[in-house]
FIBAMAR-632790 format. One record per residue (C-alpha): x, y, z. Coordinates in steps of 0.5 Angstrom, whole numbers, padded with zeros to 4 digits, always signed. Example, Ala and Ser with C-alpha at 12.3 -4.5 7.8 and 13.67 -1.06 7.14 Angstrom:
<pts>
+0025-0009+0016/+0027-0002+0014/
</pts>
This chain:
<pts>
+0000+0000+0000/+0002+0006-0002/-0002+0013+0001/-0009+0009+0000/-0011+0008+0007/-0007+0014+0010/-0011+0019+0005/-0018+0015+0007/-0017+0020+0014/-0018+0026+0010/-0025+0026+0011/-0024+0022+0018/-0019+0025+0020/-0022+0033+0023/-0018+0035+0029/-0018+0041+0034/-0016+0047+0031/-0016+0050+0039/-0018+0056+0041/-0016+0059+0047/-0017+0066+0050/-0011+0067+0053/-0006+0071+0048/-0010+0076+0042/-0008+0071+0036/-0013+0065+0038/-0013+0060+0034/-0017+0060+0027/-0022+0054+0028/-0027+0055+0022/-0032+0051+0020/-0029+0043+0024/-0032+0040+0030/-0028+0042+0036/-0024+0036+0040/-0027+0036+0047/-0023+0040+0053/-0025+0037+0059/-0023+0038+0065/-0016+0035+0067/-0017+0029+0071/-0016+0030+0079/-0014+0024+0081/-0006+0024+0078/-0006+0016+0080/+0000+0012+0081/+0006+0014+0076/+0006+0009+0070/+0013+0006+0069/+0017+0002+0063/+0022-0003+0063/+0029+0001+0064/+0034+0003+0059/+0038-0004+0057/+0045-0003+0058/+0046-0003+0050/+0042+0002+0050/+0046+0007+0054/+0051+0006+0051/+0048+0008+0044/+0044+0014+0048/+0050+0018+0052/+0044+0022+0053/+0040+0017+0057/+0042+0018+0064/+0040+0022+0071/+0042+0028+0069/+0048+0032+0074/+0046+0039+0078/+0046+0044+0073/+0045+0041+0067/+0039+0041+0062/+0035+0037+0060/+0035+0034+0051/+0030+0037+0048/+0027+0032+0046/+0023+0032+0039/+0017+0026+0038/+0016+0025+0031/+0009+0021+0031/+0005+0019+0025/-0003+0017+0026/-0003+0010+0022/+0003+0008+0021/+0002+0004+0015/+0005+0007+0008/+0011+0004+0006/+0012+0009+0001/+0012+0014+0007/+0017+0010+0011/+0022+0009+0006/+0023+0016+0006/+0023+0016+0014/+0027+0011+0015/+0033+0012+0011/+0033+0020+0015/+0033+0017+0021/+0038+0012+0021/+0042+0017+0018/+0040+0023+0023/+0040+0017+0030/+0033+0019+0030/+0027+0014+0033/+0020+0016+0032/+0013+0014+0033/+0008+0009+0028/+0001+0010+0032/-0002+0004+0028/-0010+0003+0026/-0011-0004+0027/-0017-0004+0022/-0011-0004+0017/-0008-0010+0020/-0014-0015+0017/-0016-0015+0010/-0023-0014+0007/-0025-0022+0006/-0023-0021+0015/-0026-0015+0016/-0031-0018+0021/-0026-0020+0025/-0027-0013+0028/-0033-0012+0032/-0033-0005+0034/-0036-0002+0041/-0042+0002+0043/-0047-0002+0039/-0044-0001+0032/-0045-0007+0026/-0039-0012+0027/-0034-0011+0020/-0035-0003+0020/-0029+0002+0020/-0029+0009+0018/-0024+0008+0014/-0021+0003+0010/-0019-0004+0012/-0013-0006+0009/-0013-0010+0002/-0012-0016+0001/-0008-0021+0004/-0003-0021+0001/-0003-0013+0002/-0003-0014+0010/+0003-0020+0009/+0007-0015+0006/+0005-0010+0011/+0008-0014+0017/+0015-0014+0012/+0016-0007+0013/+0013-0006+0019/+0018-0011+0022/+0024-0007+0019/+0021-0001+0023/+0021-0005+0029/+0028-0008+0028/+0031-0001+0027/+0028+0001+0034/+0022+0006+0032/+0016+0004+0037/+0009+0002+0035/+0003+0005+0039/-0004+0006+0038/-0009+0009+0034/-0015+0005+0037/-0018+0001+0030/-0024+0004+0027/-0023+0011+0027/-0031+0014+0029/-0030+0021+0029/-0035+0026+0031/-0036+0028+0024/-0038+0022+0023/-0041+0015+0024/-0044+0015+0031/-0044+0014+0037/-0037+0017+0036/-0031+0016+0041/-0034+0023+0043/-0039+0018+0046/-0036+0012+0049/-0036+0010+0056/-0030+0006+0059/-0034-0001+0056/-0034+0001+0050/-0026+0004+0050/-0024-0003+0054/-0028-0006+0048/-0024-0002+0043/-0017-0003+0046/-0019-0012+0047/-0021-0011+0040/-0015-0008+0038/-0010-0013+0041/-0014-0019+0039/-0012-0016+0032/-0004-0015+0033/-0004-0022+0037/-0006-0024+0029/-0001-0021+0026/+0004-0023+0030/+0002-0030+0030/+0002-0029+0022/+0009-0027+0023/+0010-0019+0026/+0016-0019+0030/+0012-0014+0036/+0012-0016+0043/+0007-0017+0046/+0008-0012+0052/+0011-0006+0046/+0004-0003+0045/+0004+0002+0051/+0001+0009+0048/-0003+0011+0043/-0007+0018+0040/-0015+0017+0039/-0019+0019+0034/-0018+0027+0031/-0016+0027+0039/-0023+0026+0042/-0025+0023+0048/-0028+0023+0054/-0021+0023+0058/-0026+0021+0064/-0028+0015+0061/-0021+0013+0056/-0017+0014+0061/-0018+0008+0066/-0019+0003+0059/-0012+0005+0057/-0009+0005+0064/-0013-0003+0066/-0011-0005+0058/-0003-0003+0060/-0003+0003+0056/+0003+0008+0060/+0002+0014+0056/-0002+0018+0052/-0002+0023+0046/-0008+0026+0044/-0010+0033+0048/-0008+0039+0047/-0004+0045+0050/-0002+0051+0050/+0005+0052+0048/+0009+0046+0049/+0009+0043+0056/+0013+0038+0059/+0008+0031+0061/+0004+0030+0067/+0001+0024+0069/-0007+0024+0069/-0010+0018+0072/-0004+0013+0071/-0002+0015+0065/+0003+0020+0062/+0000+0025+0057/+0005+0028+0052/+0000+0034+0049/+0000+0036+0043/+0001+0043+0043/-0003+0050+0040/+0003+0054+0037/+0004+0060+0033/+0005+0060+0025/+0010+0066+0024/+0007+0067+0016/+0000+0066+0018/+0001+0071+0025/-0005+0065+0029/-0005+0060+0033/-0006+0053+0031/-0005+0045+0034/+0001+0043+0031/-0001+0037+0027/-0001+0037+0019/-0008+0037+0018/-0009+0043+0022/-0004+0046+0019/-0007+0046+0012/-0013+0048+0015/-0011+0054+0018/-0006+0055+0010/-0012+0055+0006/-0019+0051+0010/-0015+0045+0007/-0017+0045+0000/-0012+0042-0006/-0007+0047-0008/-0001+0043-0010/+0002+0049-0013/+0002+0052-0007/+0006+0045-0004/+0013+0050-0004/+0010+0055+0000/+0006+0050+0005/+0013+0047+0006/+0017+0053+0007/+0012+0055+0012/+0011+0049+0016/+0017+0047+0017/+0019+0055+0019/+0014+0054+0025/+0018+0047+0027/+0024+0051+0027/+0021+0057+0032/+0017+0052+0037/+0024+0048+0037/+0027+0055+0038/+0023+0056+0043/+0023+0050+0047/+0031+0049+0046/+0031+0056+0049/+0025+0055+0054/+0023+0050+0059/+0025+0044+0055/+0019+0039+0054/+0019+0036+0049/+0016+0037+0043/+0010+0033+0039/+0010+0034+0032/+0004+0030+0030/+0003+0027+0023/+0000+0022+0018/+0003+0019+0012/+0000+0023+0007/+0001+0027+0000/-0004+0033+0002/-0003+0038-0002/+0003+0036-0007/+0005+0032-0001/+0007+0039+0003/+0006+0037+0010/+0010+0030+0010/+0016+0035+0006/+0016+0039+0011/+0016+0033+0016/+0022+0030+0013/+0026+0036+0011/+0025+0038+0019/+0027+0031+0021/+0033+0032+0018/+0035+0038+0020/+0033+0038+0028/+0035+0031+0030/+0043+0032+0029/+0043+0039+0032/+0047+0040+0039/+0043+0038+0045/+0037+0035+0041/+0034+0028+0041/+0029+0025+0037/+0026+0019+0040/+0020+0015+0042/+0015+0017+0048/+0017+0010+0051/+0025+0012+0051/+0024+0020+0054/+0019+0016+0059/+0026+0011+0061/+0029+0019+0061/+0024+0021+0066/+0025+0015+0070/+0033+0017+0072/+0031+0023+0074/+0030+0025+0080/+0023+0027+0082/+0024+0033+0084/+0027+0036+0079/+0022+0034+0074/+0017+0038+0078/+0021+0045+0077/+0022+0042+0070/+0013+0041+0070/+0012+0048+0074/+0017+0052+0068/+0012+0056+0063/+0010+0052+0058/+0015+0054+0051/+0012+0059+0046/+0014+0061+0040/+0011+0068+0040/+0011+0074+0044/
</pts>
């Protein structure tokens, strides 16, 4: 498969393009339906934990120790990408990060892990009729085959697989949506979702069972309320799918680390944006297929990664989320400027591009006092 599957989510995929009411420059959110901004839960819960760093680890990652009094923390860089399954796009990702000693995250639809004959293997929450997706499931079975190939070789090159739930019921549109869902119906998804991996991985996926520790939901909709005691009870450590303002290092939230993704400043557009690729298109020209326009879309995207890591370098050190789908928007702008900031970001001095679980290993070293000063530091904006 190429972008087909990744391309079905542009219909699907509509995400917060946030509003808050802080600075003068609010975000633009247009016509789109809103991702739900509850209230952070109270109750922190029990701190989630990963297995410790493997001693051949360190030694790759001189960067993966407890940091000494005085010194700054890496500014970590998360590259993450909703599906996680177009080998077109991974052949261009991968070649980068090896060359960069980048790794980053493939959130996987687990819809595109069964084939069309199998789709009724998948047996949706909430009452939905078993065999449906909003998007599309994954081809033939010599398509999934060939898809458990290349995601083996992401594997082996030390990238993390997480999740991206299975059906990708959005607010837009088949209901009830994962807006709607209760706990059930996460813990359904998620049992649903592992039941497929566990095929793939008889079928050949070389994926530990315990690897799959985080994922983003839907268009980053949810009750947290009600997702998030489903992915602490289902083994989940981390999440990815709300939004904050600025970049701000992880908090735990009811037994789970939530790595947020962040509204910042596009310096040509003068406004506020989630900083994920189809908010960014949104806010350029209300997502419209402009191809022409795919140098000056690049040009801009990638100038608002530089400032934020700018920011962020300069700032409170958290790390930054750089959401993404594999996908050929607009003359393949976004995925453009994701790879032309991969390789620009990953190699410079005191930055690091790694997976959520390795920066959750780093966390791990570190004494507990120093990541509250570190959480308690203003969160890093790439505007005045």
């Amino acid at each position: 498969m190429t972008t087909g599957l990744a391309l079905g989510l542009v219909l699907a995929v509509v995400m917060t393009l946030g509003a808050h009411e802080d600075p003068a420059n609010q975000a633009d959110s247009g016509p789109l339906p809103m991702a739900p901004r509850l209230p952070a839960p109270k109750d922190a819960g029990p701190t989630p934990t990963v297995p410790a760093a493997t001693p051949e680890q360190v030694q790759k990652q001189p960067w993966m120790h407890k940091l000494t009094p005085g010194e700054k923390p890496p500014q970590f860089v998360l590259f993450s990408f909703d599906g996680a399954v177009s080998k077109q796009h991974w052949d261009k990702v991968l070649p980068i990060a090896k060359a960069k000693n980048a790794h980053v995250t493939g959130l996987l639809s687990g819809v595109y892990m069964l084939a069309d004959p199998d789709k009724s293997q998948y047996q949706p929450p909430a009452g939905l009729k078993r065999g449906l997706s909003d998007i599309d499931f994954g081809g033939t079975r010599q398509d999934v085959a060939s898809r458990i190939g290349y995601l083996n070789q992401v594997i082996a090159d030390g990238h993390e697989i997480g999740t991206h739930y299975n059906g990708h019921f959005c607010s837009n549109g088949t209901q009830p949506s994962v807006d709607k869902w209760d706990t059930a119906a996460w813990n359904a998804e998620l049992a649903q979702f592992k039941q497929i991996v566990d095929r793939s991985r008889a079928a050949g996926l070389n994926l530990p069972a315990d690897a799959v520790r985080g994922g983003r939901t839907p268009c980053l909709e949810g009750n947290w309320d009600q997702a998030f005691p489903a992915m602490a009870a289902n083994g989940l450590v981390y999440d990815t799918s709300k939004v904050a303002l600025g970049v701000q290092w992880p908090t735990v939230q009811n037994g789970l680390y939530e790595f947020p993704m962040p509204e910042v400043r596009v310096p040509a557009l003068g406004k506020q944006v989630v900083m994920m690729d189809f908010n960014l298109w949104y806010s350029l020209n209300q997502a419209k297929d402009e191809p022409w326009r795919a140098g000056d879309f690049a040009q801009i995207v990638l100038d608002t990664y530089k400032s934020v890591h700018q920011a962020a370098l300069n700032g409170n050190r958290a790390p930054i989320v750089v959401g993404n789908h594999f996908n050929e928007w607009n003359g393949n702008a976004f995925s453009t400027a994701m790879e032309q900031f991969m390789e620009y970001v990953c190699d410079k001095p005191e930055t690091v591009c790694a997976t959520y679980t390795e920066v959750i290993q780093w966390m791990q070293l570190q004494d507990p006092a120093v990541l509250d000063q570190l959480r308690r530091m203003p969160a890093a904006r790439n505007w005045s």
